[in-house]
RODO-2510 file (C-alpha; in nm, 4 decimals, decimal comma):
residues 170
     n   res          X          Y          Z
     1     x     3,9509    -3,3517     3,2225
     2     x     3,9147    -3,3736     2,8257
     3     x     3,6329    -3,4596     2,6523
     4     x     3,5839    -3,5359     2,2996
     5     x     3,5346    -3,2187     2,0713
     6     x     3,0995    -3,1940     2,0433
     7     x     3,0198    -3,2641     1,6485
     8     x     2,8202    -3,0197     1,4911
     9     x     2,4030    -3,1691     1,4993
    10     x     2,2978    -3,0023     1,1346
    11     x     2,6165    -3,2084     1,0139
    12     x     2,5156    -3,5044     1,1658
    13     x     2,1438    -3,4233     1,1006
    14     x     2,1146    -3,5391     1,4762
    15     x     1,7998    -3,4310     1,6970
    16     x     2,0766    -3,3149     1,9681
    17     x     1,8285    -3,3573     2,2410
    18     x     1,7949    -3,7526     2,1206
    19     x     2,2083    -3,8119     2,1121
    20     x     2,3853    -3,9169     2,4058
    21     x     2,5925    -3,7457     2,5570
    22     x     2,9830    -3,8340     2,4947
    23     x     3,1805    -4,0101     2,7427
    24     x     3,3834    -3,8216     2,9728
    25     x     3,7234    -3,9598     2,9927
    26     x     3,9941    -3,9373     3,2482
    27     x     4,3539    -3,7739     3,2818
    28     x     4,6334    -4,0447     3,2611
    29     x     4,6907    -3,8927     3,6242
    30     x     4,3664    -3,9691     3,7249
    31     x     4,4146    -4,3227     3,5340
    32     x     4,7335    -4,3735     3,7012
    33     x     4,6563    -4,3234     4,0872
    34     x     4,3573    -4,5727     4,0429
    35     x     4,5746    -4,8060     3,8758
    36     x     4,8262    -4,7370     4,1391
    37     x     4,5673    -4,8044     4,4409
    38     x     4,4284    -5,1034     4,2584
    39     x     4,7858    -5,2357     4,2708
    40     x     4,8964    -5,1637     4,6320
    41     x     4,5586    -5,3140     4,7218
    42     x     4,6412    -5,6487     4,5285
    43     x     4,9887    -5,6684     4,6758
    44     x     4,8666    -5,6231     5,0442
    45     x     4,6421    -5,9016     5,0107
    46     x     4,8875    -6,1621     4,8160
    47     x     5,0946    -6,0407     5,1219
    48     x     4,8317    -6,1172     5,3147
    49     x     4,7526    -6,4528     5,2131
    50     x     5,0907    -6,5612     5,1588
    51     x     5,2719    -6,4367     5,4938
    52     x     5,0051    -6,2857     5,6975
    53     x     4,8435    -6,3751     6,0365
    54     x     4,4473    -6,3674     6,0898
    55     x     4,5729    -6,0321     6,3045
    56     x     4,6312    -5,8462     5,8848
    57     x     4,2549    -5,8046     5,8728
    58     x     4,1350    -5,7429     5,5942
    59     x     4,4144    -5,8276     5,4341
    60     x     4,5707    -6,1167     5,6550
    61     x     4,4415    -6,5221     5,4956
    62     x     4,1389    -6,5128     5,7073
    63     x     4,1479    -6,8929     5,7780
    64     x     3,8381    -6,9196     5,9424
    65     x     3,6740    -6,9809     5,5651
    66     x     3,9619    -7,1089     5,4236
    67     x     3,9322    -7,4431     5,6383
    68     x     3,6605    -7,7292     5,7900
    69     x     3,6728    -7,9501     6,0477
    70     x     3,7407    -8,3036     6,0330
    71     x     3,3846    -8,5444     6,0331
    72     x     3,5144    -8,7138     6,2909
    73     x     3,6563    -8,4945     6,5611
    74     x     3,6317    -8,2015     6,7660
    75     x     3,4566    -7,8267     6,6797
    76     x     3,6697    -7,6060     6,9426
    77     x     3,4578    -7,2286     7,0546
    78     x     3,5435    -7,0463     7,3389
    79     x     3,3122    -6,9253     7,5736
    80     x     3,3169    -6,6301     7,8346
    81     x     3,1489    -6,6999     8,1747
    82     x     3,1192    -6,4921     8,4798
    83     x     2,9896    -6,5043     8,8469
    84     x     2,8236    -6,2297     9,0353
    85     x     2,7530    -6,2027     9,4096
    86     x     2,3986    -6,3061     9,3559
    87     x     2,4674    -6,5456     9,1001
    88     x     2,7806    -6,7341     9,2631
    89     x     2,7383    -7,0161     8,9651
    90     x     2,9651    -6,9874     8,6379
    91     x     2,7309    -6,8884     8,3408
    92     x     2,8282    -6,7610     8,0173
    93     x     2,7788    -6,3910     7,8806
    94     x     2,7921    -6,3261     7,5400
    95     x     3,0415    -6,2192     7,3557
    96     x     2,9106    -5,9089     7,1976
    97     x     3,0160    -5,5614     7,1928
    98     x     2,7070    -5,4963     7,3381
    99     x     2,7633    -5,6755     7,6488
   100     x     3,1878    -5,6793     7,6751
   101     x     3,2710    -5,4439     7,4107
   102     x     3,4475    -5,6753     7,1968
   103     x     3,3238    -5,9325     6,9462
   104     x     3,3623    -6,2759     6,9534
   105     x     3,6617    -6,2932     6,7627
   106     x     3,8710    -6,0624     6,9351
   107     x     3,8613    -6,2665     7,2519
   108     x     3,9223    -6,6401     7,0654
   109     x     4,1822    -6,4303     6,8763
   110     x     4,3508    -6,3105     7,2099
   111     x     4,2851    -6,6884     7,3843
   112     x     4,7108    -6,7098     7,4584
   113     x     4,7830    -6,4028     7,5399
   114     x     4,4741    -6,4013     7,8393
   115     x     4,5932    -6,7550     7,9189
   116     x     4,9298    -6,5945     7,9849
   117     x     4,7834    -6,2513     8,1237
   118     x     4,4914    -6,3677     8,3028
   119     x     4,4252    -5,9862     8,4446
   120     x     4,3033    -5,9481     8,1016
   121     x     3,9763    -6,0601     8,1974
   122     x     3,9140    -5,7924     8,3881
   123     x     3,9288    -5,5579     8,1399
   124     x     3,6149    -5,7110     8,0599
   125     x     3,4581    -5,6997     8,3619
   126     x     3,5246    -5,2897     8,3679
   127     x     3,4151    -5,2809     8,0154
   128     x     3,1093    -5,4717     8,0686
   129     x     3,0130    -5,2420     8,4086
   130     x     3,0759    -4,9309     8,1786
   131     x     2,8249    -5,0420     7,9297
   132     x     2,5697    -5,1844     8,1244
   133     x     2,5561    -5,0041     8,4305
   134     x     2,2770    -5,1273     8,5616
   135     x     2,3626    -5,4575     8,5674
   136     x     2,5093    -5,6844     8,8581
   137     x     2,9205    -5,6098     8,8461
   138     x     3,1257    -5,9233     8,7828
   139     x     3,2859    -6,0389     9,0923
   140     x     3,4801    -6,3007     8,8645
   141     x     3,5544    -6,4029     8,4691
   142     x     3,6899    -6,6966     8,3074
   143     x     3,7278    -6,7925     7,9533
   144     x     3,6392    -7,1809     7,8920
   145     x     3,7556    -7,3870     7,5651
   146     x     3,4356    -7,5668     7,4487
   147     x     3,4833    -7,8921     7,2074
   148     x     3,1804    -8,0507     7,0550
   149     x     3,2776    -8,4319     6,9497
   150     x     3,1537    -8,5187     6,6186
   151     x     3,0981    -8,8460     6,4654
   152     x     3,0118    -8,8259     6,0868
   153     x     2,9304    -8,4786     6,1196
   154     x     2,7028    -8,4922     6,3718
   155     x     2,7311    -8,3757     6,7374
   156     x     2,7846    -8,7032     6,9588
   157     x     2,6528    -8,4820     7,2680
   158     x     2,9812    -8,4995     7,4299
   159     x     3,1169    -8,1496     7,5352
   160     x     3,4499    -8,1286     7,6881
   161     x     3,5434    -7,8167     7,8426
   162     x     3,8510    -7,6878     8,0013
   163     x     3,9118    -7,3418     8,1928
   164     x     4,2119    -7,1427     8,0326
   165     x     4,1951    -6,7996     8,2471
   166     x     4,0561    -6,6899     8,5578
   167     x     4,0529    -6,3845     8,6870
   168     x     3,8403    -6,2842     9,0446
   169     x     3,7896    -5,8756     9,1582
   170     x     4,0386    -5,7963     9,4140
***
């Protein structure tokens, strides 16, 4: 590292306890691999937002603040629901990696491939028995598609749902 050559203080007539103190400057080297990093970063995400996939993340488009819904139309979420043997009903769980040990995202992210693997869901279910072992084990797990109908922006109270994966413990 080189740093400027330190003036004399009677020269200058400078207090040298008053002066600041000189920069400190960096090795082209040391210039170069942050330039260098600065670049590869900016290339990964024009990449990113050019040819990538949500799945790039951090670099990928991230569409989910890129676009809105229509006014008038549908706002799709999915939902995760289970039953137990002393709750035979379908209720939802949250999606948390608290509860399932994945976030919310992960599982709308993965929505096709559980539709096509529906054993997927029981990943969960395992998941959700190793974290909270005191709670009631799954005996089944579906994921639901939830649209809310707008009008103008505002919620018309019509929710249509529709089951896309079940999966029930052997």
């Amino acid at each position: 590292m080189r740093t400027r050559p330190k003036p004399d203080p009677a020269a200058t007539g400078a207090d040298p306890a008053q002066r600041p103190a000189p920069p400190l400057l960096l090795s082209s080297g040391r210039r170069a691999w942050r330039v260098g990093l600065l670049g590869g970063l900016a290339v990964l995400f024009l990449l990113g937002s050019v040819v990538g996939q949500d799945d790039w993340w951090p670099f990928g488009p991230w569409r989910m603040f890129a676009t809105s819904s229509a006014p008038s139309g549908a706002v799709i979420a999915f939902a995760v629901q289970v039953q137990t043997e002393q709750q035979p009903q379908w209720h939802d769980v949250g999606l948390s990696p608290a509860s399932i040990g994945l976030n919310r995202a992960e599982v709308e992210g993965r929505s096709g491939q559980i539709e096509a693997h529906p054993q997927m869901l029981g990943t969960l279910a395992a998941s959700h028995a190793r974290l909270r072992p005191d709670d009631e084990p799954w005996a089944a797990v579906r994921l639901v598609r939830r649209e809310t109908v707008l009008a103008d922006r505002v919620p018309t109270g019509e929710v249509r749902q529709a089951e896309i994966a079940v999966w029930r413990s052997p």
